[in-house]
DSSP file (Angstrom, degrees, kcal/mol; ACC not computed):
  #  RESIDUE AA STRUCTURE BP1 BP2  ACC     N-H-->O    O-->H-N    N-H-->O    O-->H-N    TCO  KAPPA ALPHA  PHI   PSI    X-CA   Y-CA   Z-CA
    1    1 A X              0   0    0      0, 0.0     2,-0.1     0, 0.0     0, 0.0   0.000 360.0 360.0 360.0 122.8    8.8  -20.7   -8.6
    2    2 A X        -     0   0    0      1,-0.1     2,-0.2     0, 0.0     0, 0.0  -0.349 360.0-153.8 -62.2 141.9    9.2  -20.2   -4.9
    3    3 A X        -     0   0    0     -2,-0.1     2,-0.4     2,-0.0    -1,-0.1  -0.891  10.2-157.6-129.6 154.9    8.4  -17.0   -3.4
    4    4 A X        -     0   0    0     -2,-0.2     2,-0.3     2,-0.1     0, 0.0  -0.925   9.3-149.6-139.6 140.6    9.4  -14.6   -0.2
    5    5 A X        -     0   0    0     -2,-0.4     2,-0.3     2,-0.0    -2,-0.0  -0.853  16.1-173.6-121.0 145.7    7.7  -12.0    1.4
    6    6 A X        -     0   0    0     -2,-0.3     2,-0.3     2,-0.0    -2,-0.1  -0.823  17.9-159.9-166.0 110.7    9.5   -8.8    3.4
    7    7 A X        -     0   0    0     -2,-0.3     2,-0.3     2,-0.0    -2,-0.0  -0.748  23.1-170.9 -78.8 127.2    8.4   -6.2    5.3
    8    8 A X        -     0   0    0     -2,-0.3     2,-0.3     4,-0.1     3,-0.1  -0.959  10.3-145.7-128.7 136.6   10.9   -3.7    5.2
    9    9 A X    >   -     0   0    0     -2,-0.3     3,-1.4     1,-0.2    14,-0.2  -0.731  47.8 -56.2-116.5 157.0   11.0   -0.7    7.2
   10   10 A X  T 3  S-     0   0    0     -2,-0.3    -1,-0.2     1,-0.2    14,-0.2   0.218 122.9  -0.2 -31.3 136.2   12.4    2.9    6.3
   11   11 A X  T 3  S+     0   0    0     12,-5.0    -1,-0.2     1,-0.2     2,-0.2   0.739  91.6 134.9  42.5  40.2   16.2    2.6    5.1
   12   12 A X    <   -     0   0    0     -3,-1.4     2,-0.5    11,-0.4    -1,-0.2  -0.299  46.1-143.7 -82.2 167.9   16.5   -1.2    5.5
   13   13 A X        -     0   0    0      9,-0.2     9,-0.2    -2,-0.2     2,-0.2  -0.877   4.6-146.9-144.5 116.1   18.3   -2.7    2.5
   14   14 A X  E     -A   21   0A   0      7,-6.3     7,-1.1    -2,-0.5     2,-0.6  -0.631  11.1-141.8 -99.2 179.5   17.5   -6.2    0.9
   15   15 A X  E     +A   20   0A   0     -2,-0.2     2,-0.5     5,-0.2     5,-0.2  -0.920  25.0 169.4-137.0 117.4   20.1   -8.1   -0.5
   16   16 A X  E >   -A   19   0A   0      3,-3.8     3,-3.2    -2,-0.6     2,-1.3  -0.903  66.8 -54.1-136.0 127.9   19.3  -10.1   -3.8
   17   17 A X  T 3  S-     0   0    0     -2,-0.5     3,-0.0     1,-0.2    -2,-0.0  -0.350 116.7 -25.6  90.9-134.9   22.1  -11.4   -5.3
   18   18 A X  T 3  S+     0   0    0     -2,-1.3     2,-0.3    20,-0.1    -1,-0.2   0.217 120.9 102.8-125.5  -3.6   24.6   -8.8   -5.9
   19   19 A X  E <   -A   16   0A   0     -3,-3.2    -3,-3.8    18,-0.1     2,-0.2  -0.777  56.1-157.3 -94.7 133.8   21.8   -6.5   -5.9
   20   20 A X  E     +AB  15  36A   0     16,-2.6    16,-0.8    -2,-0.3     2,-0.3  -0.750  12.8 172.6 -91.4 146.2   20.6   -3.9   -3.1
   21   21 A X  E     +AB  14  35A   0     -7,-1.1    -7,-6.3    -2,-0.2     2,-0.4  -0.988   7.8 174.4-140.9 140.7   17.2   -2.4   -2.8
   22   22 A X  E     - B   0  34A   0     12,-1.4    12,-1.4    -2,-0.3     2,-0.6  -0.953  32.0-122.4-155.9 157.3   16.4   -0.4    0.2
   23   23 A X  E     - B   0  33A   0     -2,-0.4   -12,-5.0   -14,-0.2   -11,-0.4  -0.396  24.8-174.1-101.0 127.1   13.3    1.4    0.8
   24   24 A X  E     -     0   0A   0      8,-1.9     2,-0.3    -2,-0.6     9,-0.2   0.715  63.6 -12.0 -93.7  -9.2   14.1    5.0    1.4
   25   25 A X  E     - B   0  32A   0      7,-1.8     7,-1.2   -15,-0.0     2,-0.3  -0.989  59.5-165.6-165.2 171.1   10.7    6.8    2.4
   26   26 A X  E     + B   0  31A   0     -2,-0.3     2,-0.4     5,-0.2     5,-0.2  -0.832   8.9 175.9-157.6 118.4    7.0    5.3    2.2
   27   27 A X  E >   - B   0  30A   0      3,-0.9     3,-2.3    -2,-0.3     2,-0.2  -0.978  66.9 -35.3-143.1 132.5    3.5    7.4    2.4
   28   28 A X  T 3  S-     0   0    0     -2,-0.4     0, 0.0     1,-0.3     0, 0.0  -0.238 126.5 -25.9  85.7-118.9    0.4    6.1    2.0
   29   29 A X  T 3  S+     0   0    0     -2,-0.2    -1,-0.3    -3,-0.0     2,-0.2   0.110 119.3  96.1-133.0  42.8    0.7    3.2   -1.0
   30   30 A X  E <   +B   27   0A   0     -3,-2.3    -3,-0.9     2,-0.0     2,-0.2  -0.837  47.8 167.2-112.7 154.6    3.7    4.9   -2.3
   31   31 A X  E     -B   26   0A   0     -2,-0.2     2,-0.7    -5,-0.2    -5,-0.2  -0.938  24.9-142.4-152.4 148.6    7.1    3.8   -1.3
   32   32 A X  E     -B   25   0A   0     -7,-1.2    -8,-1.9    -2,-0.2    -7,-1.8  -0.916  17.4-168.6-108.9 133.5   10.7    4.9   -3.1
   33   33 A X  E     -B   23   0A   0     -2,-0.7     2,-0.5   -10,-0.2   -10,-0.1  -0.942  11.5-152.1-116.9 140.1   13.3    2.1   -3.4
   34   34 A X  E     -B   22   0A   0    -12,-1.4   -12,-1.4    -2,-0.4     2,-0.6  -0.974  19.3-160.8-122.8 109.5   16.8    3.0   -4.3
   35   35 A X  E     -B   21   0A   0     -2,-0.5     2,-1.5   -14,-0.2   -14,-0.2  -0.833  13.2-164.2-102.9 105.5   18.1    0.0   -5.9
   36   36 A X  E     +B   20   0A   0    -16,-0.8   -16,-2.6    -2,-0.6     2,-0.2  -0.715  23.8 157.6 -65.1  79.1   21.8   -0.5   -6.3
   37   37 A X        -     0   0    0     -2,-1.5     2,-0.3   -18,-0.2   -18,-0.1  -0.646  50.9 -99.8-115.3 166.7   22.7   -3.6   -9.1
   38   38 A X    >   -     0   0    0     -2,-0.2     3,-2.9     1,-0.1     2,-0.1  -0.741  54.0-103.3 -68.0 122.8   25.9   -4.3  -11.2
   39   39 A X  T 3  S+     0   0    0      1,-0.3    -1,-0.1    -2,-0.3    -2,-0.0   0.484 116.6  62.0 -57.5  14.7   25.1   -2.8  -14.8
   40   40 A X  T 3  S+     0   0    0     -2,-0.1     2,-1.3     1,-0.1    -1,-0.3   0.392  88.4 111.6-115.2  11.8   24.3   -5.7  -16.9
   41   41 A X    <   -     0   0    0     -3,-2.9     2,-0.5     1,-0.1    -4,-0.1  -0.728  66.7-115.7 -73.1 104.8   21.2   -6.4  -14.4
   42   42 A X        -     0   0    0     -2,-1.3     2,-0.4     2,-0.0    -2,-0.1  -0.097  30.7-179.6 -18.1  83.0   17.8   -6.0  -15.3
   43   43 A X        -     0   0    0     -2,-0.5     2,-0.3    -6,-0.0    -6,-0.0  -0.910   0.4-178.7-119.4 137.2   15.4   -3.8  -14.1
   44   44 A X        -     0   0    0     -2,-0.4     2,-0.4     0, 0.0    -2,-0.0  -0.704  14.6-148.5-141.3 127.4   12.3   -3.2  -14.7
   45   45 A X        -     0   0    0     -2,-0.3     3,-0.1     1,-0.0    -2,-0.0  -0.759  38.4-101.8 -89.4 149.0    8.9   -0.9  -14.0
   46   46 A X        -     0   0    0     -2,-0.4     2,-0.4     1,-0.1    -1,-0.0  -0.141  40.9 -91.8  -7.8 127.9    5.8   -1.8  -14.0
   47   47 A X        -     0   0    0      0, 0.0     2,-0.3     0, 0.0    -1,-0.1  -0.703  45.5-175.0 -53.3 107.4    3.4   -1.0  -16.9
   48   48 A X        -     0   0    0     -2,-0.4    -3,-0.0    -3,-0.1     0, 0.0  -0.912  25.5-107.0-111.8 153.7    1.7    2.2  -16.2
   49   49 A X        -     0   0    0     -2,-0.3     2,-0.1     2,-0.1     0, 0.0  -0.431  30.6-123.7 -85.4 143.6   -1.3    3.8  -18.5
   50   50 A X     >  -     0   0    0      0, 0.0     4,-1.0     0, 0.0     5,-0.1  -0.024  24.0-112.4 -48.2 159.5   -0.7    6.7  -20.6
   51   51 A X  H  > S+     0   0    0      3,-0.2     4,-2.8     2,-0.2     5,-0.2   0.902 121.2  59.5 -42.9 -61.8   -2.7    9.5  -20.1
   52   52 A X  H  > S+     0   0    0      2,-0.2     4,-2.2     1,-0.2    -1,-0.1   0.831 108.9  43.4   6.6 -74.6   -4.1    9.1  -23.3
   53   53 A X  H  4 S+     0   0    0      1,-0.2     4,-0.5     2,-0.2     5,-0.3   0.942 117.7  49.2 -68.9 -31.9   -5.5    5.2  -22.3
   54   54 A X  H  X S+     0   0    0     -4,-1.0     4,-0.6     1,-0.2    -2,-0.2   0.779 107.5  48.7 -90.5 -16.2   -6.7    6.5  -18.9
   55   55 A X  H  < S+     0   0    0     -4,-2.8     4,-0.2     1,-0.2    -1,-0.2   0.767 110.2  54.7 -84.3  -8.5   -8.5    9.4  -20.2
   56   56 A X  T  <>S+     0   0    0     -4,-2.2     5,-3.5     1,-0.2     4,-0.2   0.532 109.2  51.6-101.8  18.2  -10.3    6.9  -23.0
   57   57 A X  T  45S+     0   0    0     -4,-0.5     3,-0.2     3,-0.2    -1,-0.2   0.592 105.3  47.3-112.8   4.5  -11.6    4.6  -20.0
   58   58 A X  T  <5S+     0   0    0     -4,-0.6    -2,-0.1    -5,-0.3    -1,-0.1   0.787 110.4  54.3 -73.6 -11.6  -13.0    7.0  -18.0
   59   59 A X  T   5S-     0   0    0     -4,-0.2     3,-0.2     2,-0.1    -1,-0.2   0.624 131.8 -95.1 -91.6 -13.2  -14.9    8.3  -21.6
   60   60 A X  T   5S-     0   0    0     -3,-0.2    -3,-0.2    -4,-0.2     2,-0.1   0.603  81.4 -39.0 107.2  -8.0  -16.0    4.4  -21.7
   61   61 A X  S   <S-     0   0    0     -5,-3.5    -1,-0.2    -8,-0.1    -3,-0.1  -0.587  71.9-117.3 123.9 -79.9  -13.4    3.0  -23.9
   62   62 A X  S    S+     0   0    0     -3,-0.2    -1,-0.1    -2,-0.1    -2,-0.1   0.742  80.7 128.4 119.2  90.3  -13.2    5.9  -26.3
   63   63 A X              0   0    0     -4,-0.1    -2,-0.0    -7,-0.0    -7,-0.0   0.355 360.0 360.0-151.7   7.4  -14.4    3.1  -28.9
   64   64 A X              0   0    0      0, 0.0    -3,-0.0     0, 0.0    -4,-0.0   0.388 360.0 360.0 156.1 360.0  -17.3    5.0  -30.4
């Protein structure tokens, strides 16, 4: 699958589609995008750990 890289700077808008995403503030290696699609598009986050998963691998696994 071909891929594109963009560097976007505060309140710049990229176009994908029929969908806009444009990144409204960025600190540090956080950034908020406010994305603007038609409602039968997909979107999606990321998978992030529970509390729960991240407090059993810091214990080691919590596995015994």
């Amino acid at each position: 699958m071909p891929k594109l890289t963009v560097d976007l700077r505060t309140n710049e808008t990229l176009t994908i589609g029929e969908a806009r995403v444009r990144l409204e503030r960025k600190s540090g290696q956080l950034a908020r995008l406010v994305i603007e699609a038609p409602a039968n598009t997909r979107v999606s986050l990321p998978a992030r750990p529970t509390h729960e998963s991240a407090e059993q691998a810091l214990q080691g696994g919590g596995n015994g």
